[in-house]
MIVEX-308825 format. One line per field, with one value per residue (C-alpha): residue number from 0; residue in three letters; y, x, z. Coordinates in steps of 0.1 Angstrom, whole numbers, plus 5000, padded with zeros to 4 digits. Layout:
% MIVEX-308825
seq = [NUM; ...]
type = [Ala; ...]
v = [Y; ...]
u = [X; ...]
w = [Z; ...]
//
This chain:
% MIVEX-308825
seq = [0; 1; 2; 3; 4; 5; 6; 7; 8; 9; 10; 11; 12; 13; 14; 15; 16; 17; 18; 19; 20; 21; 22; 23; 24; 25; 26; 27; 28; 29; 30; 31; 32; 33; 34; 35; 36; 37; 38; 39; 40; 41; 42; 43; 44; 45; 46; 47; 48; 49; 50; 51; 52; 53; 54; 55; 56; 57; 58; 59; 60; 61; 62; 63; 64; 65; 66; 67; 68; 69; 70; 71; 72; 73; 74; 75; 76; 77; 78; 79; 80; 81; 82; 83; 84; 85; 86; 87; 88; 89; 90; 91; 92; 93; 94; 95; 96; 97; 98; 99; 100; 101; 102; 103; 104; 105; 106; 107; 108; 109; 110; 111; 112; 113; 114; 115; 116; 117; 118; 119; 120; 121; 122; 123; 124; 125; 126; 127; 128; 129; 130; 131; 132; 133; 134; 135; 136; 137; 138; 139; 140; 141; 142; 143; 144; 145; 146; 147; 148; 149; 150; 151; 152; 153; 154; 155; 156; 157; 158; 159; 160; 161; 162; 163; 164; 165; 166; 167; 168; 169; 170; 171; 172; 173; 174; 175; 176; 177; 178; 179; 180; 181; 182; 183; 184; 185; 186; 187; 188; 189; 190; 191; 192; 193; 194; 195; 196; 197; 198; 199; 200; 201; 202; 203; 204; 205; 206; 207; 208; 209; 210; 211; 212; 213; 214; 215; 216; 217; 218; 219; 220; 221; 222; 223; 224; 225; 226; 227; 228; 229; 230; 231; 232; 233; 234; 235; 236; 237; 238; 239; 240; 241; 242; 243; 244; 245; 246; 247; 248; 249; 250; 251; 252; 253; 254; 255; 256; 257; 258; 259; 260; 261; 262; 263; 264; 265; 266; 267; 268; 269; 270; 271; 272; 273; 274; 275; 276; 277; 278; 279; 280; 281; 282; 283; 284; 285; 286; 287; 288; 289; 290; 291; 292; 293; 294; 295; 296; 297; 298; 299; 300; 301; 302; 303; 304; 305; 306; 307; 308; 309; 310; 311; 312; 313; 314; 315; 316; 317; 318; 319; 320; 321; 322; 323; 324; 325; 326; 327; 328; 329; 330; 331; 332; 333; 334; 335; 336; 337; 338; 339; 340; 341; 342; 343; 344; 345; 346; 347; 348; 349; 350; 351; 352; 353; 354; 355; 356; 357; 358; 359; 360; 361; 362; 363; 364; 365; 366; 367; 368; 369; 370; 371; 372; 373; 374; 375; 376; 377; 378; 379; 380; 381; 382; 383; 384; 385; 386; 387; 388; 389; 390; 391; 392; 393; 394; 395; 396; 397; 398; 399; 400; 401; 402]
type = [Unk; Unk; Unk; Unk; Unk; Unk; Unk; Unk; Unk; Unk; Unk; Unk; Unk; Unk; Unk; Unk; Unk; Unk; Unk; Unk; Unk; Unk; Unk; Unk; Unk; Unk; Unk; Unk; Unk; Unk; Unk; Unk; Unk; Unk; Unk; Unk; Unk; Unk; Unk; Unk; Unk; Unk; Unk; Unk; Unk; Unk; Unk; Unk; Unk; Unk; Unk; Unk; Unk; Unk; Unk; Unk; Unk; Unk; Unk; Unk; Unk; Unk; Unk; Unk; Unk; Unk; Unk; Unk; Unk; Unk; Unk; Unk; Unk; Unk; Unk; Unk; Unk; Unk; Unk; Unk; Unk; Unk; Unk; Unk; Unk; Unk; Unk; Unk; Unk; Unk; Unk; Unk; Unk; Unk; Unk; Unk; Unk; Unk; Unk; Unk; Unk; Unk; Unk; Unk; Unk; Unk; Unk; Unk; Unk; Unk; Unk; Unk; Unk; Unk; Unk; Unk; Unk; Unk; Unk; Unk; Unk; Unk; Unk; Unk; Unk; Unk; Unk; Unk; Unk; Unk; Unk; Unk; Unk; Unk; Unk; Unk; Unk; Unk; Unk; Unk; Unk; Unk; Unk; Unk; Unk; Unk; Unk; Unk; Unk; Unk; Unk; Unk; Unk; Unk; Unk; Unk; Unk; Unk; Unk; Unk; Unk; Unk; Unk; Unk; Unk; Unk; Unk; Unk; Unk; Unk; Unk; Unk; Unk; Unk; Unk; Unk; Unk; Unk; Unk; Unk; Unk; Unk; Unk; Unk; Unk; Unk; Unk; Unk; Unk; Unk; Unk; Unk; Unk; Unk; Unk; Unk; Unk; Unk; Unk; Unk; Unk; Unk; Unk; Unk; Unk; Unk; Unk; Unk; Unk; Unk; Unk; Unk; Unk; Unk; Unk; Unk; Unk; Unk; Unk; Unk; Unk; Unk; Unk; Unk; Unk; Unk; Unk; Unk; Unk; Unk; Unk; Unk; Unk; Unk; Unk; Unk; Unk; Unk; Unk; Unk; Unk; Unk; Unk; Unk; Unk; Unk; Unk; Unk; Unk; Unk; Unk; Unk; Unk; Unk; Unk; Unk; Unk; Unk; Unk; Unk; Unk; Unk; Unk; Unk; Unk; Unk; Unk; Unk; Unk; Unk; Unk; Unk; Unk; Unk; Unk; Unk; Unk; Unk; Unk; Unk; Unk; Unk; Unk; Unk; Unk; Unk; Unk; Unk; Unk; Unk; Unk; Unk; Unk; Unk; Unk; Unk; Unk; Unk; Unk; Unk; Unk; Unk; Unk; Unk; Unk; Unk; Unk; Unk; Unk; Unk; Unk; Unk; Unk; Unk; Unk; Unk; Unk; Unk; Unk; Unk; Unk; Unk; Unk; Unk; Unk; Unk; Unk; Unk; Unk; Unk; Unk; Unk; Unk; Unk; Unk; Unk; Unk; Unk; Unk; Unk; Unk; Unk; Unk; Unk; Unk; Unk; Unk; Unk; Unk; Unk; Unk; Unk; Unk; Unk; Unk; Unk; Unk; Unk; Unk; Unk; Unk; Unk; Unk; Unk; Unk; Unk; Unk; Unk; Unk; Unk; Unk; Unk; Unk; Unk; Unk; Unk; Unk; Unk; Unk; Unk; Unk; Unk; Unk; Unk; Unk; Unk; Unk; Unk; Unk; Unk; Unk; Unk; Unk; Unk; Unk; Unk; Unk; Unk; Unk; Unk; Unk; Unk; Unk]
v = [4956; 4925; 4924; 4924; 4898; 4877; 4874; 4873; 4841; 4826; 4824; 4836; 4837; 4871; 4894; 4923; 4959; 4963; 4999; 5001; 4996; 5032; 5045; 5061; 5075; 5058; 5066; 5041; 5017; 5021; 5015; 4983; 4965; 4977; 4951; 4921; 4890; 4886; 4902; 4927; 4920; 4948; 4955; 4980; 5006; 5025; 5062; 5092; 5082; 5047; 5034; 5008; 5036; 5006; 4984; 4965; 4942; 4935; 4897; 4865; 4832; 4807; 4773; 4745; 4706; 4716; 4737; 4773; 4796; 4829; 4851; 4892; 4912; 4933; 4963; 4978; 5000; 5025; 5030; 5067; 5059; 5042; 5057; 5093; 5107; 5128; 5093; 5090; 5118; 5107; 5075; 5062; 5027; 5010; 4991; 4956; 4933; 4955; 4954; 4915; 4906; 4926; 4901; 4867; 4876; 4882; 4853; 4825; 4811; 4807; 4796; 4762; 4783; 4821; 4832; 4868; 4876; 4908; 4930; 4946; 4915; 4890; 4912; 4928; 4892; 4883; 4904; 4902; 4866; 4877; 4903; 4880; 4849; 4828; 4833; 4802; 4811; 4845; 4843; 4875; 4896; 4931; 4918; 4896; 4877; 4833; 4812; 4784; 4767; 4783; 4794; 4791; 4818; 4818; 4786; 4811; 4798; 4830; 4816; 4840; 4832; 4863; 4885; 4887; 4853; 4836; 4810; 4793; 4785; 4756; 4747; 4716; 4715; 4690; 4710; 4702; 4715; 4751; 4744; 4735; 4701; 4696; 4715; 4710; 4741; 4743; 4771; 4756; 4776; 4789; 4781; 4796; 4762; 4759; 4756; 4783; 4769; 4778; 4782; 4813; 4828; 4830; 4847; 4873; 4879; 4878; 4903; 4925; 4921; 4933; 4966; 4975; 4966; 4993; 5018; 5004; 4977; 5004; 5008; 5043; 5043; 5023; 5015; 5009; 4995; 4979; 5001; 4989; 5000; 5009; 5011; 5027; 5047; 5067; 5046; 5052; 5047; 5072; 5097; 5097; 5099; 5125; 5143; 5131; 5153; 5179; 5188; 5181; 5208; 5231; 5227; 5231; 5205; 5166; 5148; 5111; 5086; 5055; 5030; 5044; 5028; 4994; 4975; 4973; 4969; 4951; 4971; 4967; 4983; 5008; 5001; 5023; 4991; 4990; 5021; 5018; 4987; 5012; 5033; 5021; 5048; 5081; 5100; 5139; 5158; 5190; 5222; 5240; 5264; 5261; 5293; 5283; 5277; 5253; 5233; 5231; 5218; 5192; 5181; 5176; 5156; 5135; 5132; 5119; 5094; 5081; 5077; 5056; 5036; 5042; 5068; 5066; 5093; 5101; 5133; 5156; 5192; 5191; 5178; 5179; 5169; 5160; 5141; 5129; 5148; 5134; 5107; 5135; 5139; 5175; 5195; 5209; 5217; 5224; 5229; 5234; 5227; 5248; 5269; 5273; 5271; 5309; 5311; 5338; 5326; 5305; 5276; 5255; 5217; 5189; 5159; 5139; 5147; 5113; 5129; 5162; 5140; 5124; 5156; 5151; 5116; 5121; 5159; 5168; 5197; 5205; 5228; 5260; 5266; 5237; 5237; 5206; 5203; 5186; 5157; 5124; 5113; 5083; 5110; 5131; 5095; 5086; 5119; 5125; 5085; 5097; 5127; 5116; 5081; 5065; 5062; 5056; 5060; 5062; 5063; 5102; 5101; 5128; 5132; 5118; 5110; 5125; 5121]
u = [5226; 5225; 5190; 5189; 5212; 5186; 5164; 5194; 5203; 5171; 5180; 5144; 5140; 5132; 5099; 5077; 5073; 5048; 5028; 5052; 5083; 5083; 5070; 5106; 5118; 5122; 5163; 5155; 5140; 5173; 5194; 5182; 5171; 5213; 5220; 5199; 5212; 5178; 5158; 5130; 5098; 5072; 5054; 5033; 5053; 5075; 5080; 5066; 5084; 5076; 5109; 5117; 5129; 5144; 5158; 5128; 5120; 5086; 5087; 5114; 5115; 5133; 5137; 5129; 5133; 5123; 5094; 5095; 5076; 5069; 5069; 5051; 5050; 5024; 5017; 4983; 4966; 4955; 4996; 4987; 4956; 4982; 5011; 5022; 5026; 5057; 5071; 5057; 5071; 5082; 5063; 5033; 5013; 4995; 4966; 4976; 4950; 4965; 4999; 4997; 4978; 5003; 5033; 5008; 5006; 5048; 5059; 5035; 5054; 5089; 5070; 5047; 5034; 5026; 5026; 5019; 5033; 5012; 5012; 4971; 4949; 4924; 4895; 4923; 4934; 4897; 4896; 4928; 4921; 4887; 4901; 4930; 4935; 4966; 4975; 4979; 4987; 4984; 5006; 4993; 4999; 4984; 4952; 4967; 4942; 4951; 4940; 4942; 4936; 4939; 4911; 4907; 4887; 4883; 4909; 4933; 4948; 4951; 4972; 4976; 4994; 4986; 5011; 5039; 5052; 5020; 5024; 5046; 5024; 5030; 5015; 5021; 5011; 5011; 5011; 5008; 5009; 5008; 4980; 4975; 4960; 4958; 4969; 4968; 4979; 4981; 4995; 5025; 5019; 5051; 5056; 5086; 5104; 5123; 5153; 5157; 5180; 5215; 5231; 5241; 5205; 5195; 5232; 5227; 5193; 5209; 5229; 5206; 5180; 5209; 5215; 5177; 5173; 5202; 5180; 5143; 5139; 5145; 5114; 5102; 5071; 5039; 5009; 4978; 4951; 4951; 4957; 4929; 4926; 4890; 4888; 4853; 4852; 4867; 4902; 4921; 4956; 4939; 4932; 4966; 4982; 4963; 4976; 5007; 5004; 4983; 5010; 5042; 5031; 5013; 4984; 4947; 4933; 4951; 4937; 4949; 4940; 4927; 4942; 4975; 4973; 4991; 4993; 4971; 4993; 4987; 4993; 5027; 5060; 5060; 5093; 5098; 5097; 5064; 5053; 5071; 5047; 5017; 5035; 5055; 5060; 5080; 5055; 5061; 5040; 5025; 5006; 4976; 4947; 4912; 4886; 4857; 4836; 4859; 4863; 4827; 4821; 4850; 4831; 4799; 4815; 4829; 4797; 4782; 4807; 4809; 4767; 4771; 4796; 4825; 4849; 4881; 4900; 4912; 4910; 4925; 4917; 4877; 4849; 4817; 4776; 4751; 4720; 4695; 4670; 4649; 4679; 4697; 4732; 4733; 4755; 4747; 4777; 4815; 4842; 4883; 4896; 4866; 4855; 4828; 4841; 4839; 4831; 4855; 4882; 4913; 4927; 4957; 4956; 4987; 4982; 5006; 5019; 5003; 4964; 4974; 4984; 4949; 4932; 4903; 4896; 4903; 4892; 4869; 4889; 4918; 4939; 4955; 4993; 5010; 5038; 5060; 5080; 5114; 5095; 5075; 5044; 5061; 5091; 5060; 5046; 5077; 5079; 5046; 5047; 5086; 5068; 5034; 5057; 5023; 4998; 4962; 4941; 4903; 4878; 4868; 4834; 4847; 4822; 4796; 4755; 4729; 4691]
w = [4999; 5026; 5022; 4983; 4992; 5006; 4975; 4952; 4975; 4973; 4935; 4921; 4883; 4879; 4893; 4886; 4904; 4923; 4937; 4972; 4950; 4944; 4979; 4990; 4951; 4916; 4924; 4955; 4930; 4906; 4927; 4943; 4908; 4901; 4931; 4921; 4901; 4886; 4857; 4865; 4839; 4838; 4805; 4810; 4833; 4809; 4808; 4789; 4758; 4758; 4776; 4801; 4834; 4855; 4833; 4832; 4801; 4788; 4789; 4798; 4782; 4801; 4796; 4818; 4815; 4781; 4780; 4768; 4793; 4786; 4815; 4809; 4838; 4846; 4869; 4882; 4862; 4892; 4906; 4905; 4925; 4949; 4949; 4958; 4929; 4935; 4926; 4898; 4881; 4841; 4845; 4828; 4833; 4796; 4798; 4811; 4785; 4753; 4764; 4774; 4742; 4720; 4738; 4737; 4702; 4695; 4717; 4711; 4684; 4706; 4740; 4753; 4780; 4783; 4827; 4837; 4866; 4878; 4905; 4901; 4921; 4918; 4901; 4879; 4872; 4862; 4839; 4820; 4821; 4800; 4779; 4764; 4746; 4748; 4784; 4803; 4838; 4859; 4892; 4909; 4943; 4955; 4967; 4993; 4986; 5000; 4972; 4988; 4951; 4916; 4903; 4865; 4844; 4804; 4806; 4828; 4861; 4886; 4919; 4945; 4978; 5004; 5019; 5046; 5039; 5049; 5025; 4990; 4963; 4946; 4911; 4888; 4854; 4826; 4795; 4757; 4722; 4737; 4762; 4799; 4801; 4842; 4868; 4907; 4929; 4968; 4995; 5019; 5050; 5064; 5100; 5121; 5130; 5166; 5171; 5139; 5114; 5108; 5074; 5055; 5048; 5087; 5091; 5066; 5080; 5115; 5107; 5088; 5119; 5140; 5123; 5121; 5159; 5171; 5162; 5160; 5187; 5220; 5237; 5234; 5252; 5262; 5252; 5278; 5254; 5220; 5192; 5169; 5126; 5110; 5075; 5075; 5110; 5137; 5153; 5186; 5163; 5140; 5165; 5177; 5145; 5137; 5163; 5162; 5128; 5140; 5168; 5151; 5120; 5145; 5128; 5141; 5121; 5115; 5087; 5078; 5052; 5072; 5048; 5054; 5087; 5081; 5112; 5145; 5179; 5211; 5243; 5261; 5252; 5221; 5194; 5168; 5147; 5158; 5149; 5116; 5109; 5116; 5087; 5067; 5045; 5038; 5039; 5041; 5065; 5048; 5059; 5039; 5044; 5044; 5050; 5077; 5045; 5033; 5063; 5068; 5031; 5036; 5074; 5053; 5033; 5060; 5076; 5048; 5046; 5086; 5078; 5046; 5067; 5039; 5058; 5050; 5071; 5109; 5121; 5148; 5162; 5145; 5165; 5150; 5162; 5137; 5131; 5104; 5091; 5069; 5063; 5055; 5076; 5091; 5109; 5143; 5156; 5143; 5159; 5157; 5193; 5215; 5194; 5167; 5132; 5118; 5077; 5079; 5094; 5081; 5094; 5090; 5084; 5088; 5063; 5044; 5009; 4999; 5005; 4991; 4960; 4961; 4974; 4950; 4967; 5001; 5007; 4977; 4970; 4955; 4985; 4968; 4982; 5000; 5030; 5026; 5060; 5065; 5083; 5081; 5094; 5109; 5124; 5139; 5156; 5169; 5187; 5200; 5212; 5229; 5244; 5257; 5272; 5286; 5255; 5267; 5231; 5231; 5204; 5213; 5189; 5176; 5149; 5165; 5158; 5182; 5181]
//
């Protein structure tokens, strides 16, 4: 509750959900909209039977120096491409240029200016700005994407202003009979200022800091070497969260979804804080089985992907050699741990409830009975990084091109 606190101090006019809202539980969601002093707009995220599940209203008209501004709130079409869907349960996301253009439509007659504040990004933006008429301004997020000045498309200004706190927009408009007629936008970069201020917001977050750090600022082991993120190949943080997962489910196989990896880390001292920045999520670690045949269509696949450049997973336990024939990735050798990979034989695989969810997209199969353990992946990284104490992580090639 101190840090709803923080935003409810900060006195905003209201805001929109957005895809990691709902990462923990829609209870989660519930319970901390229940301890905000502001409204919560978001249009198109209702539930199966076309109601509002978190209080949340289509649209807000408020009222300043005497102009009317609409305010629709919009979230991303693809949350179930996003989110795990185990959170999703009841929920259900309308397409964001009908369900704007429905409000546009209701409101323009009570408003001087129509604002969607959206959570989908810039190329979502675009085209909502396209697809509508009457929309002014879009004030957007999920790309993290610095404008560093609006951009206007079909007569729509999108701002966007990053993420983490990079920046404050700041956009002044003169508008008239219903329409924009200049505008000038700019980012304020935030800098940390020295000596820190003191007033009530920097003691509630003192004390908020305080009650995180009892538990998450202890050093629990070290790092030698940079922990470095790929989005399209093999990582030294994705080969030891792999088998971070791989160990902690007694699994022979670890498989991880690369964009799931938030946060690179500079060698030195090892924080859980700092490994909950790496993942930030409550993601459950899960078991299932796949027959040799199985495993070896699911390596072609990766191997495919590691020579178009577009991989997007980390993996433990399976090491594989292959080479071009013809341009044509093939296999020469597979392998779980030393041995050759037997058609025959089954084998058990650790991954996270999230890529089970998204099985089609990250595995290209759909696996048949799943083992949900009582664990996270970031509980399994904390205790293989509390275990191993010295952390020295290489990039192993573990798939890995020969001639």
């Amino acid at each position: 509750s101190s840090l709803m606190g923080v935003t409810s101090d900060a006195r905003y006019d209201l805001w929109t959900i957005g895809n990691h809202d709902l990462d923990i539980s829609q209870k989660n969601l519930r319970q901390l909209i229940g301890l905000q002093k502001f409204p919560t707009v978001s249009a198109n995220l209702t539930d199966t039977l076309g109601k509002f599940p978190f209080g949340n209203k289509e649209y807000v008209i408020l009222e300043r120096n005497g102009l009317r501004i609409g305010i629709i709130g919009i979230m991303s079409r693809e949350l179930f491409q996003l989110t795990n869907t185990n959170n999703l349960k009841g929920l259900k996301v309308l397409s964001p240029p009908e369900v704007t253009q429905r409000i546009i439509d209701k409101i323009s007659g009570e408003t001087d200016l129509i604002v969607a504040l959206t959570h989908e990004g810039v190329d979502e933006d675009s085209i909502l700005a396209v697809s509508t008429h009457g929309l002014n301004v879009i004030i957007g997020g999920h790309s993290h994407t610095r404008l560093k000045a609006p951009k206007q498309i079909n007569g729509v200004i999108i701002c966007q202003t990053g993420s983490n706190c990079e920046s404050l927009g700041e956009l002044d408009l003169s508008v008239d009979d219903h329409a924009v007629k200049t505008f000038d936008g700019k980012l304020l970069q935030l800098w940390a200022r020295h000596p820190q201020a003191v007033n009530e917001m920097t003691k509630l977050i003192g004390e908020c800091k305080g009650e995180i750090d009892k538990d998450y600022a202890g050093v629990i082991g070290t790092l030698s070497s940079d922990w470095k993120r790929s989005g399209s190949s093999e990582s030294n943080v994705g080969d030891f969260i792999a088998d971070a997962m791989r160990e902690s489910a007694g699994a022979q196989v670890g498989i991880t979804n690369s964009s799931g990896i938030r946060s690179d880390l500079p060698a030195g001292p090892i924080t859980k804080l700092g490994l909950f920045e790496i993942l930030p999520f409550r993601n459950m670690l899960c078991t299932f089985e796949l027959s040799g045949t199985e495993l070896r269509a699911f390596a072609r696949r990766h191997v495919q992907s590691l020579a178009d450049h577009k991989s997007s997973l980390q993996l433990s336990g399976l090491s594989c050699s292959w080479k071009r024939v013809n341009g044509t990735p093939e296999i020469q050798h597979l392998k779980v741990g030393a041995e050759e990979v037997d058609d025959a034989k089954r084998y058990t695989c650790a991954t996270s409830d999230f890529v089970v969810n998204q099985a089609e997209k990250y595995l290209g199969m759909t696996p048949g009975a799943v083992t949900y353990l009582p664990a996270t992946v970031f509980q399994a990284l904390v205790a293989k990084v509390g275990k191993d104490k010295v952390v020295d992580s290489r990039v192993e090639n573990r798939f890995s091109e020969t001639q």
